[in-house]
Short mmCIF file of the C-alpha atoms (twelve columns), coordinates in Angstrom:
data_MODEL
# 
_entry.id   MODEL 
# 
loop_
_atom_site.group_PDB 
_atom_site.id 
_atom_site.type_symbol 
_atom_site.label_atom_id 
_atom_site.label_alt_id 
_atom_site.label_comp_id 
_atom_site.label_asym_id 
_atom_site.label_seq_id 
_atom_site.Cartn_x 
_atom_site.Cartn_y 
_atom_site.Cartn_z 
_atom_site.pdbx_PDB_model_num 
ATOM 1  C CA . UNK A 1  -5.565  4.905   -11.273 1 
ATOM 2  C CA . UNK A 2  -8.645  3.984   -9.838  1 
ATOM 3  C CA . UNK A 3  -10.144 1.716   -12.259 1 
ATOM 4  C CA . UNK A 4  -6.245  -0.205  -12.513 1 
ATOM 5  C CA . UNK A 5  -6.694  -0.628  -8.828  1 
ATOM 6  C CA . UNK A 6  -10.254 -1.643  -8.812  1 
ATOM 7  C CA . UNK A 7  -10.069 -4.235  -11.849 1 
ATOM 8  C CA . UNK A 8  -6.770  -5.818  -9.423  1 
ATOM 9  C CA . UNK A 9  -8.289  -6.131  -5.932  1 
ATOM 10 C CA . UNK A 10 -8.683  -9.629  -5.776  1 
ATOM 11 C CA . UNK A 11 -6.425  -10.644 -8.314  1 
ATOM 12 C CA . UNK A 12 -3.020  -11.032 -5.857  1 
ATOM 13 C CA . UNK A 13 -1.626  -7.977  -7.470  1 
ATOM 14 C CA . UNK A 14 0.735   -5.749  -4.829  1 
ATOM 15 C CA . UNK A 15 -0.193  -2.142  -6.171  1 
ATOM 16 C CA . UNK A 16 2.077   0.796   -5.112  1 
ATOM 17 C CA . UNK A 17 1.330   4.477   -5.595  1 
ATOM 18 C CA . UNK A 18 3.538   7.499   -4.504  1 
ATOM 19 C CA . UNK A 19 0.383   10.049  -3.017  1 
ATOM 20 C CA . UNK A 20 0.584   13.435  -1.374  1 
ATOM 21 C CA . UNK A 21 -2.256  12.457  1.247   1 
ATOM 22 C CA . UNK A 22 -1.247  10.777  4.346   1 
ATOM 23 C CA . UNK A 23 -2.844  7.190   3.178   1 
ATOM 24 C CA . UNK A 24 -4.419  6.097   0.062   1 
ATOM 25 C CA . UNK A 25 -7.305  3.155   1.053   1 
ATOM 26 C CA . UNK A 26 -7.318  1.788   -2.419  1 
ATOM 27 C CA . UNK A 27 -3.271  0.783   -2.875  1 
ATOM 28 C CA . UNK A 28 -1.553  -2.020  -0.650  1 
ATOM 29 C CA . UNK A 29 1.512   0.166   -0.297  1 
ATOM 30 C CA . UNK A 30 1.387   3.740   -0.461  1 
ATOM 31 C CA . UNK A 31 4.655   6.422   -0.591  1 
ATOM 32 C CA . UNK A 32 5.125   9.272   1.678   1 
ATOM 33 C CA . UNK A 33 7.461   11.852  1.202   1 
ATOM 34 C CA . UNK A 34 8.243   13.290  4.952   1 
ATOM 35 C CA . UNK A 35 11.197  15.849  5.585   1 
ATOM 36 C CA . UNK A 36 12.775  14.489  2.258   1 
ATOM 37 C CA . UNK A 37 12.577  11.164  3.486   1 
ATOM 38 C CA . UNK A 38 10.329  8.367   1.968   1 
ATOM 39 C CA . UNK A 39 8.587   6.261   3.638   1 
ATOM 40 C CA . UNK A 40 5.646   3.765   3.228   1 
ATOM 41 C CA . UNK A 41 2.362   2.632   5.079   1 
ATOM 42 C CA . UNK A 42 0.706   -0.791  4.065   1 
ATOM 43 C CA . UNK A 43 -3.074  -1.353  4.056   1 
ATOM 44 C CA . UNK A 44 -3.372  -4.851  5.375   1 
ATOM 45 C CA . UNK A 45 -6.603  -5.018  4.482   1 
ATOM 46 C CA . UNK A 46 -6.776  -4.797  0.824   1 
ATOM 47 C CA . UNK A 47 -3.593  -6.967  0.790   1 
ATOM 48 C CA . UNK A 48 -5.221  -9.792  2.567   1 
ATOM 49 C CA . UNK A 49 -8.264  -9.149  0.113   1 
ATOM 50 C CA . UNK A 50 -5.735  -9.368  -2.996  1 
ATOM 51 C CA . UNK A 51 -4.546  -12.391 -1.319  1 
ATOM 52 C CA . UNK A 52 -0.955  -11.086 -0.314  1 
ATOM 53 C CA . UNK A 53 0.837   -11.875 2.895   1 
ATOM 54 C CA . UNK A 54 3.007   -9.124  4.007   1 
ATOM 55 C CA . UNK A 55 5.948   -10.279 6.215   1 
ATOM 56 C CA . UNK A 56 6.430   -9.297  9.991   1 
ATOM 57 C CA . UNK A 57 9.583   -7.552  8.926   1 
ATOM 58 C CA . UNK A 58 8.256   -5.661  6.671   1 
ATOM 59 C CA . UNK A 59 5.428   -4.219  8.602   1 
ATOM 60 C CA . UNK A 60 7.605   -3.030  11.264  1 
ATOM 61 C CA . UNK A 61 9.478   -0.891  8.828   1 
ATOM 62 C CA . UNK A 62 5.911   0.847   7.809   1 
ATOM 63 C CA . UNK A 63 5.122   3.857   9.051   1 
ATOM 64 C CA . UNK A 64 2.161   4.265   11.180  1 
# 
């Protein structure tokens, strides 16, 4: 996964990955299964370095 991610971080490529960790730095969206609920946290840093915008909307549903 690494080197997918790597060889896409500039390339305006939204990558999402399902982890077991908390956060994963090297995804723009990363999966969290809670209580057998999903939900998500967005690094808005390596979206901004892929070149993605991620809507106000959209970040408020992200967890923290």
């Amino acid at each position: 996964m690494g080197e997918v991610v790597k060889s896409h971080t500039e390339s305006g490529v939204l990558t999402v990955n399902y982890s077991h960790k908390t956060s994963d730095s090297q995804v723009v969206i990363n999966l969290i299964k809670y209580k057998n609920k999903f939900k998500f946290q967005i690094n808005q840093t390596i979206a901004k370095n892929a070149g993605l915008q991620i809507g106000s909307r959209l970040l408020k549903l992200a967890a923290k």
